[in-house]
C-alpha positions as CSV (number, residue, x, y, z in Angstrom):
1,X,0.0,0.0,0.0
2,X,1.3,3.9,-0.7
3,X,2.1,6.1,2.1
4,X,1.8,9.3,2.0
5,X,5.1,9.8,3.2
6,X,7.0,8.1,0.3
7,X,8.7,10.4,-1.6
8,X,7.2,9.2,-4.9
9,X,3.8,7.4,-4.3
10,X,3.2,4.9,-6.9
11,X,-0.5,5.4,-6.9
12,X,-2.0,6.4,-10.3
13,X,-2.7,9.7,-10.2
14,X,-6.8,10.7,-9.3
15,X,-7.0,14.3,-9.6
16,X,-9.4,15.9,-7.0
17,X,-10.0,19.1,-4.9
18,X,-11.4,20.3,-1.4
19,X,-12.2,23.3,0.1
20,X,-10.8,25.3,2.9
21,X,-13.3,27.3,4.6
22,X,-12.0,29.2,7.8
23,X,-13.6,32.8,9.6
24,X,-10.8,34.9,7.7
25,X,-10.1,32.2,4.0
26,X,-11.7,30.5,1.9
27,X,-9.3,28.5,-0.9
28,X,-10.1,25.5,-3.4
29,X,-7.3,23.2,-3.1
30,X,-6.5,20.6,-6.4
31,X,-5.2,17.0,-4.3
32,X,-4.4,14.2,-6.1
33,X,-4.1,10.3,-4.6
34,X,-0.8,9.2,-3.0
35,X,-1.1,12.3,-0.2
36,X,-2.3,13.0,2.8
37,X,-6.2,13.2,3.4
38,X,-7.4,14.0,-0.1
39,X,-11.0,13.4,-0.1
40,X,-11.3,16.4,2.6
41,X,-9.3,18.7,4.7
42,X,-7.9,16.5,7.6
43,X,-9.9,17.6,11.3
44,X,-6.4,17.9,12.7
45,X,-5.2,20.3,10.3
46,X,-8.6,22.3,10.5
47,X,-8.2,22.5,14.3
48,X,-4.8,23.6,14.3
49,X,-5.7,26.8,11.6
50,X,-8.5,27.7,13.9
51,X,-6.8,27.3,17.4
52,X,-3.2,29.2,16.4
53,X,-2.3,32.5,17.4
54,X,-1.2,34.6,14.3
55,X,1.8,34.0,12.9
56,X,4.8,36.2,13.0
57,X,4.2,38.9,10.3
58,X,7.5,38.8,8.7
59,X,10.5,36.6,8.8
60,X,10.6,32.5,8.0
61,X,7.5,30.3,8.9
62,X,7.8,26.6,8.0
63,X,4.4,24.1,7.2
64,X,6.4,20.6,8.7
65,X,4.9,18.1,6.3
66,X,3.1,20.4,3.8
67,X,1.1,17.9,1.8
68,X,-1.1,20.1,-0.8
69,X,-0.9,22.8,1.2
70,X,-3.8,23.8,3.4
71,X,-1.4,25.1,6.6
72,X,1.3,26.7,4.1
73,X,-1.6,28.9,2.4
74,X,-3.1,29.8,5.5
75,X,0.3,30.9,6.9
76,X,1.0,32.6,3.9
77,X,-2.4,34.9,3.9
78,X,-2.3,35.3,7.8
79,X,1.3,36.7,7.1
80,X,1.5,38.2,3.9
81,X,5.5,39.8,4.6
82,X,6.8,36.6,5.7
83,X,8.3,33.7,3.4
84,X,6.4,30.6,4.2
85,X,8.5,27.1,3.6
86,X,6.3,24.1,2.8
87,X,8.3,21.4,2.9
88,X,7.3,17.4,2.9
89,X,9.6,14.6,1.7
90,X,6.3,13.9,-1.0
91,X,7.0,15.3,-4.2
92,X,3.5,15.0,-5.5
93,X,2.8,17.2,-2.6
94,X,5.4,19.5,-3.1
95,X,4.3,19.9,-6.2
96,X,0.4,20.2,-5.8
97,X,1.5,22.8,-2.7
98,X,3.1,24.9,-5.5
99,X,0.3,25.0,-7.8
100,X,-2.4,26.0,-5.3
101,X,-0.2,28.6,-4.1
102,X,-0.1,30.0,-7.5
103,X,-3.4,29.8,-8.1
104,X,-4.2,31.7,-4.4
105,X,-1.9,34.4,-5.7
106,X,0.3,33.5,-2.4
107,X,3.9,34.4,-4.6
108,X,5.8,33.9,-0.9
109,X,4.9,30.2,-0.5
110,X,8.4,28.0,-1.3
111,X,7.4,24.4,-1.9
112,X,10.0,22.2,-1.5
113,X,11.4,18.9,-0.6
114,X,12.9,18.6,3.1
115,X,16.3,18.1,1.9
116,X,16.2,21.6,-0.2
117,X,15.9,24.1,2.0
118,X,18.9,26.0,2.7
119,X,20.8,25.3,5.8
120,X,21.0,28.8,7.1
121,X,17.1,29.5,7.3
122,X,15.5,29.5,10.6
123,X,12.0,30.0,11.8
124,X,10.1,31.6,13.5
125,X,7.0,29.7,13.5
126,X,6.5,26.1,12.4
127,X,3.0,25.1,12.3
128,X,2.2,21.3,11.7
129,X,0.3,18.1,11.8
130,X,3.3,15.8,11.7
131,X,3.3,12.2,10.3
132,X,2.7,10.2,13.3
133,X,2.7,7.0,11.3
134,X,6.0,7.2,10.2
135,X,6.6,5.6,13.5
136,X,8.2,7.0,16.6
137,X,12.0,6.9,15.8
138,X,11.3,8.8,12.3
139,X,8.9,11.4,13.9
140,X,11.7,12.1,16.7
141,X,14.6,12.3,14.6
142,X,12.1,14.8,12.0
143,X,10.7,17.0,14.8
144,X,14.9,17.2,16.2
145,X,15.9,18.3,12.7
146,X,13.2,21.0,12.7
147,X,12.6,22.3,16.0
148,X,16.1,23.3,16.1
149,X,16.3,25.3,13.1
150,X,13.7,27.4,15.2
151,X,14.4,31.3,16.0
152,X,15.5,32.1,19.6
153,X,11.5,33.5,20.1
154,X,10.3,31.2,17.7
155,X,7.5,28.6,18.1
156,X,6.0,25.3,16.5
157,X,2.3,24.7,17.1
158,X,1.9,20.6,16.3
159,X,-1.5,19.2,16.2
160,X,-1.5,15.4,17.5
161,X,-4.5,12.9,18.3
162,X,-4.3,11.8,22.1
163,X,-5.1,7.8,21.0
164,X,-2.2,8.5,18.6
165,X,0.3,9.8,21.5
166,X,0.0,13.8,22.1
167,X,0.7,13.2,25.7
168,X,4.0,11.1,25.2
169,X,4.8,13.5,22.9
170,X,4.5,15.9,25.0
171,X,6.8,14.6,27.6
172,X,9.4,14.1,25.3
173,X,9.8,17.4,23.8
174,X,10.2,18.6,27.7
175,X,12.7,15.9,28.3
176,X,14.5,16.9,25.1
177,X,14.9,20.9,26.0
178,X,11.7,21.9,24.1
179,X,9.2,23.7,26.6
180,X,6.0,22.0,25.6
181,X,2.6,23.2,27.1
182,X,-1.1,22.1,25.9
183,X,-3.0,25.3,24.3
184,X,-5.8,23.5,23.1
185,X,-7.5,20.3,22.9
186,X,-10.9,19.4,20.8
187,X,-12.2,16.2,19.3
188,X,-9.8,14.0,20.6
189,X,-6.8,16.2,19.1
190,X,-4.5,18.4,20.8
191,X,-2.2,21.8,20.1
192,X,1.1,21.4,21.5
193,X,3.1,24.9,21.6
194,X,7.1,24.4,21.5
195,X,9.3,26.8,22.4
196,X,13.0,27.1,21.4
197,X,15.3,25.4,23.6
């Protein structure tokens, strides 16, 4: 079976789109098989757009794990000075990312793959819904690789199911140096903030 978190799915491509309604955007997304949640815009992702503070207004914001692009585009029209790095190791979703930024008009938007973004760059806010599946030795060395590419102020906001491991999660960022607190929780998911360590 594809994974959404293969770098080239194998799955013939079925062209789709969704819509992203939130209180301040409204965007058609195109989505395609072989990434993450096409039929609809994941509950995860929609909780974290509408429990986040604003994002920095200027500066480098990163979408961990981009897919088409609903956080990126959000990020990108919350903070219309900053450059917004949507990055996911899926190159079908690098690529879709790219084309509904273009279409929103959202010129700031980088889609790229993980391994292209240049080394100096760091953050000041990473939004996500990482890829808990990937299992929990891939997620830690990801979230590592990230979260320390974050500004001295800067801040990730992660979205994580409990049944899928929030609260271990959680503990583990402390224990690593990342103050983690719980902003939000609904439906089962919760909004972990992380602060740079």
């Amino acid at each position: 079976m594809a994974h959404y978190f293969e770098e080239r799915p194998e799955s013939a491509s079925r062209p789709g789109s969704v819509t992203l309604v939130l209180p301040d955007l409204h965007l058609r997304l195109e989505t395609d098989s072989g990434v993450f949640s096409p039929e609809r815009v994941d509950q995860g992702t929609r909780i974290l757009l509408e429990s986040v503070p604003p994002p920095p207004p200027e500066g480098d914001l990163l979408d961990l794990g981009c897919g088409y692009g609903p956080i990126a585009l959000t990020m990108a029209s919350r903070a219309p000075g900053a450059t917004v790095w949507a990055v996911d190791v899926n190159r079908r979703s690098v690529d879709l990312c790219a084309v509904n930024a273009r279409t929103a008009g959202l010129d700031k938007v980088r889609s790229v793959h993980a391994d292209e973004v240049p080394e100096e760059v760091r953050f000041s806010a990473i939004w996500s819904n990482p890829a808990i599946r990937i299992g929990k030795a891939a997620l830690h060395e990801m979230l590592t690789r990230w979260l320390s590419r974050l500004t001295p102020d800067g801040a990730a906001h992660l979205v994580v199911q409990k049944h899928l491991g929030s609260d271990s999660l959680q503990r583990w960022l402390n224990e690593q140096g990342w103050p983690t607190t719980r902003t939000a929780s609904r439906s089962s998911y919760r909004i972990l903030r992380v602060g740079a360590r």
